[in-house]
C-alpha positions as CSV (number, residue, x, y, z in Angstrom):
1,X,2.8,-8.9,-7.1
2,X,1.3,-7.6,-10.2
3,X,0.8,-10.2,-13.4
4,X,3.0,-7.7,-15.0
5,X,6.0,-7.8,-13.4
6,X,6.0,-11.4,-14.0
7,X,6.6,-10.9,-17.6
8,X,9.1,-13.6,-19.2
9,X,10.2,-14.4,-15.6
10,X,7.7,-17.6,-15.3
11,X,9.1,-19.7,-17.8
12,X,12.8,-19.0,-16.5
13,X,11.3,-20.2,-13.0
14,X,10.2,-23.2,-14.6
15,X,13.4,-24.2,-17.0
16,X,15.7,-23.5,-13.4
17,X,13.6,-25.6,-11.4
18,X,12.3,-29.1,-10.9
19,X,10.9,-30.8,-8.6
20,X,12.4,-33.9,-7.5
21,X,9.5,-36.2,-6.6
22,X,11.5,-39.1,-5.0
23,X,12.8,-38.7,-1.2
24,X,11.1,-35.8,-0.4
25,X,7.7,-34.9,-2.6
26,X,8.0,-31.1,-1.4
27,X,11.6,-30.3,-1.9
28,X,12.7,-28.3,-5.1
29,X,16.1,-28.7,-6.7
30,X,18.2,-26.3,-9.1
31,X,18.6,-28.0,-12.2
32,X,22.0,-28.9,-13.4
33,X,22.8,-26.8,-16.4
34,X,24.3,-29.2,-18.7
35,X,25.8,-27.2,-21.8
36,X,28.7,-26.0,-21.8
37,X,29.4,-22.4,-20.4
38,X,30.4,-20.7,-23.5
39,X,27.6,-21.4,-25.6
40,X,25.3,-19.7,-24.0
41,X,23.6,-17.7,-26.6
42,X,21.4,-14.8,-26.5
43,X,18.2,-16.7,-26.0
44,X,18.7,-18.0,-22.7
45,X,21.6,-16.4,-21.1
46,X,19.1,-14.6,-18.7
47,X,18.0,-18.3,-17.8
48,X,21.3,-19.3,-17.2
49,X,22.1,-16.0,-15.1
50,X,19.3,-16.7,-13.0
51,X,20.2,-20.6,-12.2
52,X,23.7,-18.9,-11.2
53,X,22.0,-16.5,-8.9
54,X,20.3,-18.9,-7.5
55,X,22.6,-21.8,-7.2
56,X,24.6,-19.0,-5.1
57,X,22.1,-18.3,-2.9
58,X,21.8,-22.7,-2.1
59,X,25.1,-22.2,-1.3
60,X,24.4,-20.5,1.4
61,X,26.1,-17.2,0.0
62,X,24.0,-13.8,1.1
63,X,22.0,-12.2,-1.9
64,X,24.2,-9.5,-0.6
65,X,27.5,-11.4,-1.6
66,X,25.9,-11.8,-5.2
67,X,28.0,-9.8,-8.1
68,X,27.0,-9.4,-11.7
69,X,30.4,-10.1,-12.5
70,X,30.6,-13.3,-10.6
71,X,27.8,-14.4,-12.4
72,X,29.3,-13.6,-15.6
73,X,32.4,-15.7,-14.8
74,X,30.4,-18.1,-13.6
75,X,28.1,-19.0,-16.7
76,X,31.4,-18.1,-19.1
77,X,30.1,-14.8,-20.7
78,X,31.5,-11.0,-20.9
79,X,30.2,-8.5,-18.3
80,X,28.4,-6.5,-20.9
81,X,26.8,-9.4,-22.5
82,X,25.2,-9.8,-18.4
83,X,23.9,-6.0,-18.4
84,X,21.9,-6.1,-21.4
85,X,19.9,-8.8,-19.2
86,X,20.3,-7.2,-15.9
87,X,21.2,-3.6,-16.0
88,X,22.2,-3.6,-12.3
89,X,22.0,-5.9,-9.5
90,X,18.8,-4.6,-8.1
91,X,17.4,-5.8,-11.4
92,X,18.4,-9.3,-10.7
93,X,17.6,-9.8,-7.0
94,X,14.3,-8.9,-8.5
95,X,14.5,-11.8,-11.3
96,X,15.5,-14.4,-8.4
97,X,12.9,-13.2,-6.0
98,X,10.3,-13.8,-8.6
99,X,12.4,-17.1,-9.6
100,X,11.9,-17.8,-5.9
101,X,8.0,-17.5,-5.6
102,X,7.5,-19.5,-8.9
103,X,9.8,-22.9,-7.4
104,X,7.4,-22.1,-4.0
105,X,4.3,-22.0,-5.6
106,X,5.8,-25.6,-7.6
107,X,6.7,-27.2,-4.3
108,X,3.2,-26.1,-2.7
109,X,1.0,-27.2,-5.8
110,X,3.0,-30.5,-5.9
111,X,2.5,-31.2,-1.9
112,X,-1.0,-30.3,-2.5
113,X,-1.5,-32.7,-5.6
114,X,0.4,-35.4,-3.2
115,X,-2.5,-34.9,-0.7
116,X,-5.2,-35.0,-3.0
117,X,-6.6,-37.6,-1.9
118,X,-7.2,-36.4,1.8
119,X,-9.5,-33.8,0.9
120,X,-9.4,-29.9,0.8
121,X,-8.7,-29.4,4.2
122,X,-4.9,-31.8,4.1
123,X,-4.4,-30.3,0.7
124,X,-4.6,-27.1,2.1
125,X,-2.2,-28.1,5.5
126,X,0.4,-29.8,2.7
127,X,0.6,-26.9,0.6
128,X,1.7,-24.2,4.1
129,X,3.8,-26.8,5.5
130,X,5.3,-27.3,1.9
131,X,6.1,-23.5,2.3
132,X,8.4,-24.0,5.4
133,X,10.1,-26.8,4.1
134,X,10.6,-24.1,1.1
135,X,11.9,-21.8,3.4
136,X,14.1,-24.2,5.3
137,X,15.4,-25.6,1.9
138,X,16.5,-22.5,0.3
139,X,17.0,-19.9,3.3
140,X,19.1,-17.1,1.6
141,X,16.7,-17.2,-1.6
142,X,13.5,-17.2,1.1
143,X,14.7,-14.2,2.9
144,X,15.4,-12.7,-0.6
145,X,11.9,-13.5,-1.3
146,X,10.5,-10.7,1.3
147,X,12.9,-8.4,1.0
148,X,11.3,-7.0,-2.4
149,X,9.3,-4.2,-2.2
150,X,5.8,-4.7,-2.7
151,X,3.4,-2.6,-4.6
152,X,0.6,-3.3,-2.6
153,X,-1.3,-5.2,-0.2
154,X,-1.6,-9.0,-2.2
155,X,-4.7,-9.6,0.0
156,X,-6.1,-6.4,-0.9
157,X,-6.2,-7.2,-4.9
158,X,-7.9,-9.0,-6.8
159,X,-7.0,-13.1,-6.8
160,X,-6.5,-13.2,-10.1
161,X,-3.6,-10.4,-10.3
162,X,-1.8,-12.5,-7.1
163,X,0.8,-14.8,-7.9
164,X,-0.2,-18.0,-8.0
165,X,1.5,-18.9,-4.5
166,X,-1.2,-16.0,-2.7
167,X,-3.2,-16.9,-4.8
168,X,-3.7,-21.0,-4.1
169,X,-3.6,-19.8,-0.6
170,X,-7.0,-17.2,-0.8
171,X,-8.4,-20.1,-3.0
172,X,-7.8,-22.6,-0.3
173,X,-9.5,-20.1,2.1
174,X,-12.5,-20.1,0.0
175,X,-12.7,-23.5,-0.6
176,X,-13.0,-24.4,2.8
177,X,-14.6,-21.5,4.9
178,X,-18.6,-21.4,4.6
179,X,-19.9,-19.9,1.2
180,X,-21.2,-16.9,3.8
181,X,-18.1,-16.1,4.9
182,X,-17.7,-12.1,4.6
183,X,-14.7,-10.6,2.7
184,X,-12.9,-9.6,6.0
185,X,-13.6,-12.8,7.0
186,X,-11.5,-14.3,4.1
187,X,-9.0,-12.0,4.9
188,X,-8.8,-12.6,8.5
189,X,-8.4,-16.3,7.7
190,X,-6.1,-15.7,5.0
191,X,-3.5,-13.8,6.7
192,X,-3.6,-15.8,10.0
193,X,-2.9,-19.1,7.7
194,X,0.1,-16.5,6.0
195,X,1.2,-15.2,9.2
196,X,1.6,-19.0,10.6
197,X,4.1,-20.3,8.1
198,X,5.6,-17.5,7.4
199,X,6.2,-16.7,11.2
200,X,6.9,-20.6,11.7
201,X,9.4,-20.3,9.2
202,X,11.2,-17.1,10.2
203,X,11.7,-18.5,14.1
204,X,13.1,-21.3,12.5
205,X,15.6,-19.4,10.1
206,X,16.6,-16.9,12.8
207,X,17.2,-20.2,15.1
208,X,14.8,-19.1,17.4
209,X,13.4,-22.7,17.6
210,X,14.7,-26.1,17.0
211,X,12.1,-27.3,14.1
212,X,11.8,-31.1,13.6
213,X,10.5,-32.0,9.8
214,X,7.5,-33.6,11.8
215,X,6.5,-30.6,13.9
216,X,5.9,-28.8,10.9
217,X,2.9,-30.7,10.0
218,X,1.5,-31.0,13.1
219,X,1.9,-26.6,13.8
220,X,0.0,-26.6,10.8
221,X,-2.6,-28.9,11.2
222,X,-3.2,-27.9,14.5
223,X,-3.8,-24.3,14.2
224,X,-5.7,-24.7,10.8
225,X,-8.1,-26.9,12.8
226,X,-8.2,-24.4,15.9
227,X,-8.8,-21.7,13.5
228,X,-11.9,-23.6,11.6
229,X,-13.3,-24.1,14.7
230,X,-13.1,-21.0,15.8
């Protein structure tokens, strides 16, 4: 996703979000909106329409139940006052896909900072099973995530114009393959480690497989270590 289209979106990410570092290091929770509904003012309504959104979506409602007008009722503001924000709903499935790759890339950096002291190699294995748990976490907002449409190939562009979820993963993938390693090389490696916890996640959503909290690390672990072998 281009560093464009990110515009203004980041910082609402980060004022929904935090990350609850007690029971479960990797988990991300919705933060409570504590003022009151109606006084909601100009400057962070969209904020607040976007916690809405995606409090909706932990509630295991479809991003195709979502209404702008629901959402209105919900954070205590007029219809109209929502549509200068979000001029149709397309506009705001984009705003809580984005919101959703911001909170991942939160709960992967903060498994990976957990790890830190194991080395590249479990940093790199905490932050792909950190994005299962994601997807297992928040399932409606993860299948949101992917049903954007993308400009382009993300492995394709540069790292810098990724978002910072593809781009931790390529940057993992450097930091670990040989200094030699080719471009397609990097690639390869990059999309097999995207294809695993992606794919891993999606059997799991789709209740294809019966995924214990433990197997995730070991699926991950074990085919990292297969792979860098290979």
């Amino acid at each position: 996703m281009q560093g464009g289209e990110r515009t203004g979106l980041a910082k609402a990410a980060f004022y929904v979000y935090t990350i609850n570092m007690g029971q479960n290091a990797n988990s991300v929770n919705i933060e409570e909106m504590s003022e009151n509904r109606a006084s909601y003012h100009h400057g962070d309504l969209r904020a607040a329409l976007i916690a809405a959104g995606l409090a909706a979506l932990d509630s295991r409602q479809s991003a195709d139940m979502l209404s702008l007008r629901a959402l209105a009722r919900e954070t205590g503001v007029s219809a109209t006052a929502v549509y200068r924000h979000f001029p149709d709903k397309a506009a705001l499935l984009t705003a809580l896909s984005l919101a959703g790759l911001d909170a991942m890339a939160v709960a992967q950096d903060a498994a990976a900072a957990a790890a830190g002291a194991g080395g590249a190699r479990v940093r790199f294995c905490a932050s792909g099973a950190a994005y299962v748990r994601f997807a297992l976490a928040h399932r409606a907002l993860f299948r949101l995530m992917w049903r954007q449409d993308v400009a382009c190939d993300p492995l394709a562009q540069p790292i810098e114009a990724n978002h910072p979820a593809m781009a931790a993963l390529r940057g993992g993938i450097d930091a670990l393959l040989p200094d030699a390693a080719t471009p397609a090389e990097r690639r390869a490696a990059a999309l097999a480690a995207w294809a695993l916890v992606h794919g891993l996640s999606m059997l799991a959503l789709d209740g294809q497989i019966a995924l214990a909290d433990s197997e995730i690390d070991a699926v991950v672990a074990g085919h990292f270590d297969r792979q860098m072998r290979g």
